[in-house]
Wavefront OBJ file of the C-alpha trace (Angstrom):
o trace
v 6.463 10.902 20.202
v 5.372 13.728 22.613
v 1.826 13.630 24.147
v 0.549 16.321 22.105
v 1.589 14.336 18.864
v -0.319 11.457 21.147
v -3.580 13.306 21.698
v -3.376 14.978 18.072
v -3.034 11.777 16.666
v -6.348 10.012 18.157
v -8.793 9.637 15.404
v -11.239 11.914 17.369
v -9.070 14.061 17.970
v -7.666 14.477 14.374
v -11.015 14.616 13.242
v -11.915 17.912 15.418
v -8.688 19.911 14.811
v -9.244 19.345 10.938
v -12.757 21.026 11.469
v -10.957 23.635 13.342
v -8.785 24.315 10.897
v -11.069 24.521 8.337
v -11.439 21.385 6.261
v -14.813 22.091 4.780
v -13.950 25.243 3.236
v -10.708 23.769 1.951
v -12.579 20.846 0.173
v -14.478 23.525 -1.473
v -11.423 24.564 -3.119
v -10.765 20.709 -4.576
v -14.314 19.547 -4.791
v -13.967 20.235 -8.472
v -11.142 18.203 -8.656
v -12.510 15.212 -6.535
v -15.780 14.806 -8.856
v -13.570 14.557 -11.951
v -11.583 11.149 -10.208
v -12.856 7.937 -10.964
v -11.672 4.124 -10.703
v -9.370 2.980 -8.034
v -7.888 6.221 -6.037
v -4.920 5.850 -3.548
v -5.106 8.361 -0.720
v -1.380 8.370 0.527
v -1.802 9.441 4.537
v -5.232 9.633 4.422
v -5.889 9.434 7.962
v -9.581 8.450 8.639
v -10.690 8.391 5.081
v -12.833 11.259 5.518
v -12.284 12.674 2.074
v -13.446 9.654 0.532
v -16.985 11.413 1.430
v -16.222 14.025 -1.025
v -15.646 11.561 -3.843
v -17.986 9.926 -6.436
v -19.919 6.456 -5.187
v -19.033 4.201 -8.125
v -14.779 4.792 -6.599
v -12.965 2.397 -5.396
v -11.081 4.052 -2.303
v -8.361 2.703 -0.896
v -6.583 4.706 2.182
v -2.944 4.331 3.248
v -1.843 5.428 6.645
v 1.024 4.480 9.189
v -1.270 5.179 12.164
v -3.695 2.089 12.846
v -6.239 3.832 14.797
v -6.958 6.019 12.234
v -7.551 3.065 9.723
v -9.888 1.123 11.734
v -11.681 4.206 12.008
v -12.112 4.839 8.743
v -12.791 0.734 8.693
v -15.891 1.630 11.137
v -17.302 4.549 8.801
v -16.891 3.498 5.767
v -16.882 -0.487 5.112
v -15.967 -0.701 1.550
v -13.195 1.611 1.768
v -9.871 -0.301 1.731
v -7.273 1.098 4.760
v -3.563 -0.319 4.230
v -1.177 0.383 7.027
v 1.795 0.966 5.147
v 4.476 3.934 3.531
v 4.205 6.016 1.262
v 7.980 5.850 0.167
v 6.803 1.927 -0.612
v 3.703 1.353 -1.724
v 2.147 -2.355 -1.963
v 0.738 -2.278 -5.384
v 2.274 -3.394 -8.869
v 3.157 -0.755 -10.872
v 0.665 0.945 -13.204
v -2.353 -0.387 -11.427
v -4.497 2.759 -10.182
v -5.845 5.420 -11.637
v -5.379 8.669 -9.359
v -4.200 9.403 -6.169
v -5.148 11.859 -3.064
v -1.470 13.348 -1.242
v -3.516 15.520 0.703
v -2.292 17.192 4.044
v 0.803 15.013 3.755
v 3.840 16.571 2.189
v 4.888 18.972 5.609
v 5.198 15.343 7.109
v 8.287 14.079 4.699
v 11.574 15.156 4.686
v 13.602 16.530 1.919
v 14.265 13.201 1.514
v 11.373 11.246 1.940
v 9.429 13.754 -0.594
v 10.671 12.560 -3.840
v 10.617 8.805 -2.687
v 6.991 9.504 -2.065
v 6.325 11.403 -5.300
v 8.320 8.781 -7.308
v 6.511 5.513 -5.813
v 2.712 7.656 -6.183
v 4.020 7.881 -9.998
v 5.275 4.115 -9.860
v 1.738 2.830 -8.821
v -0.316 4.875 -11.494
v -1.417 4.194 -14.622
v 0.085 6.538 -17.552
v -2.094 9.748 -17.618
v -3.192 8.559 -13.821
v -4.504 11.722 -12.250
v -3.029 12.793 -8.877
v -4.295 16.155 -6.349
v -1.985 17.447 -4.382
v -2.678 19.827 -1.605
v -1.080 21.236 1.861
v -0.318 24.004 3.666
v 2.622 26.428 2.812
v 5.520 28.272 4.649
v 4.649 31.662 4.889
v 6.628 33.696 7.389
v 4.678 36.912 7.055
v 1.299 35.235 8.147
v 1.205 35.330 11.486
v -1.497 32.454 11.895
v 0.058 30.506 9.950
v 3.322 30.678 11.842
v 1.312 29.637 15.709
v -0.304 26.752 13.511
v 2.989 25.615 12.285
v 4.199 25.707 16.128
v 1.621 23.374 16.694
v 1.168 20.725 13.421
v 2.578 17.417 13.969
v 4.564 17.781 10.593
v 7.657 19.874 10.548
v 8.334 20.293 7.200
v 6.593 22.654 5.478
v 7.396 24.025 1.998
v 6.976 26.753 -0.509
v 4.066 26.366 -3.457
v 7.224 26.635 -5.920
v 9.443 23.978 -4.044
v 6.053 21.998 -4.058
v 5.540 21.985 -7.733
v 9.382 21.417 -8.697
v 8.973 17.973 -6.495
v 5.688 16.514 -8.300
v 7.090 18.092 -11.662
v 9.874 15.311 -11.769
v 6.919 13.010 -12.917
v 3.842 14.930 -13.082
v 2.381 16.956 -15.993
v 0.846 20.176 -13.874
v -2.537 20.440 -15.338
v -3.435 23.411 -12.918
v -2.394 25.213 -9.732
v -4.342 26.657 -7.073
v -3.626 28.852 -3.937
v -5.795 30.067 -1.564
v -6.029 30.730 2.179
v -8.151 28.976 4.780
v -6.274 30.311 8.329
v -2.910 28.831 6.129
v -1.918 29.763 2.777
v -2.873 26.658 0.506
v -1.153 25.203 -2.535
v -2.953 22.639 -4.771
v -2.045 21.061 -7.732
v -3.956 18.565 -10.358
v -1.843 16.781 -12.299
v -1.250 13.879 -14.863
v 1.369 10.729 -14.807
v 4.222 11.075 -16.963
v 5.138 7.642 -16.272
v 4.822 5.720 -19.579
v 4.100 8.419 -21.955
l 1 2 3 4 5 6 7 8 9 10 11 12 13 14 15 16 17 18 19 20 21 22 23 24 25 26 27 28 29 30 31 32 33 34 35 36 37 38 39 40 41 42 43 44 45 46 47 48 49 50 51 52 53 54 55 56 57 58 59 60 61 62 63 64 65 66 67 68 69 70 71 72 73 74 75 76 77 78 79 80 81 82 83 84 85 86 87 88 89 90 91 92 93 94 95 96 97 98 99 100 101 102 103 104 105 106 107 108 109 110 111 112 113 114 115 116 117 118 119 120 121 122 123 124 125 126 127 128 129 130 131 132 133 134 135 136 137 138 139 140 141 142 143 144 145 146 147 148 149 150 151 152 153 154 155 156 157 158 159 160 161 162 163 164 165 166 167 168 169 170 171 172 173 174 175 176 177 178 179 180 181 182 183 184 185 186 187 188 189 190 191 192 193 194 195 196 197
């Protein structure tokens, strides 16, 4: 790990280059989606936690990172939420016992290999008709911006919004798509568990 992947990764840190990059016009774009989630939501490398702000009171939230610091942050700012230091390709849980997930900011982190794992096990976990958001960044050459901030994310595998929704299509019903920009181009997706129907 490099000391910019280091000072990047310190919960501070983090926390500043997401506002940077900005986070609170991006949650604009999913707030819709967030308020509609409900029950016990999984969000699969979610960091600090800090979009469990942006969800309903009465859900349970329940945060899964591989970076401790980040966890006992979110432990610090938001007591009931539930941080699990673990991965995504193998999640802790019985099968079919939550009822939406968060992959949010994560899928430029996995490889071409680690990306269906990831998808398969979020789809494992949920309950049929379990909701699930998806959202990241894309690969767009002809943005300039967007190619410096690739230079510079700690992820290295970013993706097409087509190549995104062909991986969560293998067991996810695509209820809607979104794409915007916000200094990236953005892809989002809400979708529904196929597992079980």
């Amino acid at each position: 790990m490099s000391l910019v992947d280091l000072i990047a990764g310190h919960p501070a840190v983090y926390t500043v280059i997401q506002d940077l990059a900005g986070r609170g016009a991006i949650m604009q774009h999913l707030q819709p989606w967030l308020d509609q989630m409900s029950g016990r939501v999984l969000d699969v490398g979610g960091g600090t936690g800090r979009i469990s702000e942006q969800l309903r009171a009465d859900v349970r939230y329940l945060c899964l990172d591989l970076e401790r610091e980040k966890l006992l942050r979110l432990r610090k700012r938001s007591p009931k939420a539930i941080g699990l230091l673990a991965d995504g390709g193998a999640l802790p849980f019985v099968s079919g016992t939550l009822d939406a997930a968060l992959v949010v900011g994560v899928t430029h982190h996995l490889s071409d290999r680690d990306l269906p794992r990831v998808v398969a096990e979020v789809s494992r976990v949920l309950v049929p008709s379990g909701r699930l958001i998806m959202l990241d960044a894309l690969w767009s050459p002809r943005r300039l911006v967007g190619r410096a901030l690739w230079a510079w994310d700690r992820g290295s595998h970013p993706r097409t919004a087509d190549v995104l929704a062909e991986a969560f299509a293998e067991h996810f019903e695509i209820d809607e798509r979104k794409r915007f920009t916000v200094l990236h181009d953005y892809s989002a997706l809400r979708c529904r568990n196929r597992r079980g129907e």
